[in-house]
N, C-alpha and C positions, 0 to 999 in steps of 0.2 A: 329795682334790682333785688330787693332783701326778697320777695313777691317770688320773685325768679330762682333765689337760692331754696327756698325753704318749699316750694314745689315740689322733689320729689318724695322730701319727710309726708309731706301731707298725700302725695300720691298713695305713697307706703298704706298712712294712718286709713284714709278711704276705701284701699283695696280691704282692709281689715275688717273696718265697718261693713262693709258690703257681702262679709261672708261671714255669718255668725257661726255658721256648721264649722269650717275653717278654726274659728275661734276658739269654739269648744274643742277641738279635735285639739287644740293647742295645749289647750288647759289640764288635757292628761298627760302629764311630763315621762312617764313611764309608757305610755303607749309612742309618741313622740320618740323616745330612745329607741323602742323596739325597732320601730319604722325605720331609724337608721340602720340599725343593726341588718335588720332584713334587707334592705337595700343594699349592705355593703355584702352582703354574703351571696344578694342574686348577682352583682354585679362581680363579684371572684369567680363564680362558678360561670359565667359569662363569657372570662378574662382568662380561663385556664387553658388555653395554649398559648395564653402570654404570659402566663406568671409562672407554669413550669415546664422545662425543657424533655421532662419523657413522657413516655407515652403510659397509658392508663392499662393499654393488654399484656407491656412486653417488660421483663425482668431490665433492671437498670442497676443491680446490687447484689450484695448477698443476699442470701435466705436468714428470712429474718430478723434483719439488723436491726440492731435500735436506734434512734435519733441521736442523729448526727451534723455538722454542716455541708454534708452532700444530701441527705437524706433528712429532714427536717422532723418528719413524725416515723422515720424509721421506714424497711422494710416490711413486705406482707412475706407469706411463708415460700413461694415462689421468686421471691427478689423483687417485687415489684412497689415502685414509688409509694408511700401511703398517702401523702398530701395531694399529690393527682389523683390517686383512685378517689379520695376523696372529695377535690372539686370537682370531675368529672361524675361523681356517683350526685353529689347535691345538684350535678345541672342533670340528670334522669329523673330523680327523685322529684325536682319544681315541676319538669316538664310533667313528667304523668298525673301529679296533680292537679297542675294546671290546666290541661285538658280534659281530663277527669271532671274537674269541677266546672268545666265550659259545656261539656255535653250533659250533664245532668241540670242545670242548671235551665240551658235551653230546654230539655224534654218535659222540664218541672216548668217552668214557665209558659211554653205553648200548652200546657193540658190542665194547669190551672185557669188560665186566660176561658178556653174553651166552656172548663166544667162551669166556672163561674158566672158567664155572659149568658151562656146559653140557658142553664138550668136544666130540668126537666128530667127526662129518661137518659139524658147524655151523661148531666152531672152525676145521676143513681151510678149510672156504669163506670164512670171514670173514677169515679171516689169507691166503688166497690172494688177494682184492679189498685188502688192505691193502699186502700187497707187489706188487702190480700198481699201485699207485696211487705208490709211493713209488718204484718201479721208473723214473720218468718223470723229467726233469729238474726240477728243482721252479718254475723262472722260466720256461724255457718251456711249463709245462705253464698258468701263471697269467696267463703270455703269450697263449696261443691261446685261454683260457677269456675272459678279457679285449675279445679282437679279435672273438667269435663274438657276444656278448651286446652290449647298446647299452651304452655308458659315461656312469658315473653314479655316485652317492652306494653307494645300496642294489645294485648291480649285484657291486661291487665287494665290499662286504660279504658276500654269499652266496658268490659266489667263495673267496674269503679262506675264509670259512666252512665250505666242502665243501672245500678241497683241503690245511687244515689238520689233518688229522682221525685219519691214520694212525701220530703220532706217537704222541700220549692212548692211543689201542686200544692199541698194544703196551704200553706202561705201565700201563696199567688192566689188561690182561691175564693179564703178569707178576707183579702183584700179586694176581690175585685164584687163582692158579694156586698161589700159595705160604701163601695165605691159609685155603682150602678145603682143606687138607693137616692146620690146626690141631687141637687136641684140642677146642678150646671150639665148632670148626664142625662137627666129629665129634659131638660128644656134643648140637647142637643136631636133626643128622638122624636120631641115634636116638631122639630125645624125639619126634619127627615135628613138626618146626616144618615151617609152610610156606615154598615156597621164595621170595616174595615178604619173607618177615620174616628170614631168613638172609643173601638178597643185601644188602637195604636198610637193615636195622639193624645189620647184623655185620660182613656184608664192606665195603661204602660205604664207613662212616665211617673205615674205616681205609684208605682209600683216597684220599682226599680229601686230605692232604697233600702227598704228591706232585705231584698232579694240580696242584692250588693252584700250587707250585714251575714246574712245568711251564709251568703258563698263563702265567706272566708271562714265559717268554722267547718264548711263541705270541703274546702283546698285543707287545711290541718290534717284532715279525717282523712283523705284520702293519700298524705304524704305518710301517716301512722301503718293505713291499710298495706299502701305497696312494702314499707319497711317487713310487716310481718309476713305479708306473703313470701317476699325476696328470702327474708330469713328460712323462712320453711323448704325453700327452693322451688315455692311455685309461681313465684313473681318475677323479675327479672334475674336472666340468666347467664352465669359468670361463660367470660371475662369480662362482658358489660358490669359497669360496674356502677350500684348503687348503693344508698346507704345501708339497705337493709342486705344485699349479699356480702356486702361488707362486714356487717356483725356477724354475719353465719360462722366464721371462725371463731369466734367465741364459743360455739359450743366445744371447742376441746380445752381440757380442763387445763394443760401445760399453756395455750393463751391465755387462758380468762386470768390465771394467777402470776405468771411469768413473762406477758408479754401485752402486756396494758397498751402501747402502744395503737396494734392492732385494733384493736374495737374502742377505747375509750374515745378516740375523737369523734369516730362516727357516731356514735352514740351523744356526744357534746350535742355535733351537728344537727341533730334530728329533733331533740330536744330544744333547742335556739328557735330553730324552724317553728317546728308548731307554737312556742310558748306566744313568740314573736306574733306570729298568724293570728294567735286568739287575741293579745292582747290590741293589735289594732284595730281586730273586731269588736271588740268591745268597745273602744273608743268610737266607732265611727257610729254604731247605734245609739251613741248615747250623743254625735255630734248632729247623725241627721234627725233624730227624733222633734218634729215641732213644738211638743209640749215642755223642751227640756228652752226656755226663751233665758235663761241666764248662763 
């Protein structure tokens, strides 16, 4: 019976053991907080047609108001909710990130995979469109891609998407350059494994951590990107509402000094976001790194 109680302590204690990365990832108590944090903030903006009852395009108040108990962070200059425009603007702002850093991530990952396995005249040309692409100033080149294309939601996401991408390749590159060198990648091409079962079950998954590391300081970056574009009015387009056309009223001087309401949460919001992002990235490179054994 005691055998029997004391089971699932020791279940607990074994799951532990068995995941050192886990552990470490534990051991940053600040990154640990972030993670909450972000969590609780993807899951509000998740929850916002259950947590507030107006709508994010249509006037619900006066013009203006300040925070109130019908109005929580006050009206915008149209009458409209601020706490919905701003859960509603944090669930545009993850999404384009988040798919932003899903399609660069992929395009960096297939063209690193390629340049690196293959070598030769491939890798010359793939690594030369890689530093031709990185060659560019990185905000004006997101700038002119921006200004050429109509501004919008999805616009911006491909954007983000393709000019994110030469970061991933050299990384995926690097790794699969020191990886295809191995005895265990050696001894799979003298057994004559195909070259689809070598990249995708041998080299991949050992590539995937980094990569992982990586993408979350490409999701930060590209939640920073859409905020400046939106703000500039080339990124997403009001009454869609995101964090960054959100601050765009801040450029009148009567908000920025007299009606704080208006842009200081978004501004909170945005700032949470990325700090949050970085800091679990940080933590997780330092939880999956193998040479980090304590």
């Amino acid at each position: 019976m005691r055998n029997q109680r004391e089971h699932p302590t020791a279940k607990k204690k074994g799951l532990m053991e068995r995941s050192p990365a886990l552990q470490r990832f534990c051991r940053h108590r600040l990154a640990v907080i972030c993670l909450f944090i972000l969590t609780f903030m993807v899951a509000m903006a998740l929850l916002a047609p259950v947590l507030t009852p107006y709508a994010p395009t249509k006037p619900s108040g006066k013009f203006s108001q300040g925070p109130s108990l019908e109005h929580l962070l006050g009206t915008d200059r149209i009458g409209r909710d601020m706490l919905t425009r701003i859960l509603y603007g944090m669930r545009v702002s993850l999404l384009v990130g988040f798919l932003a850093t899903l399609i660069s991530t992929f395009i960096g990952v297939v063209l690193g995979l390629i340049s690196g396995y293959v070598g030769g005249w491939v890798d010359k040309c793939l690594m030369a469109l890689t530093d031709m692409v990185m060659s560019f100033p990185y905000i004006l080149l997101v700038l002119v891609a921006a200004s050429i294309f109509q501004p919008g939601m999805w616009s911006i996401i491909l954007i983000l998407g393709f000019v994110d991408w030469p970061g991933v390749t050299r990384l995926v590159r690097g790794n699969v350059l020191s990886l295809r060198e191995m005895n265990y990648i050696r001894s799979d091409r003298t057994a004559g494994m195909p070259w689809h079962y070598i990249l995708f079950s041998e080299i991949l998954p050992n590539t995937m951590a980094p990569v992982l590391v990586y993408a979350t300081s490409v999701f930060a970056l590209s939640i920073l990107d859409e905020a400046a574009l939106s703000f500039l009015g080339m990124g997403v387009q009001p009454p869609t509402p995101s964090l960054g056309n959100i601050l765009n009223g801040a450029e009148s001087m009567s908000v920025l000094t007299g009606k704080p309401w208006m842009w200081i949460p978004a501004g909170v919001a945005i700032i949470l976001l990325v700090v949050c992002i970085n800091f679990v990235g940080d933590a997780l490179r330092d939880a999956l790194d193998p040479r980090n054994l304590r």
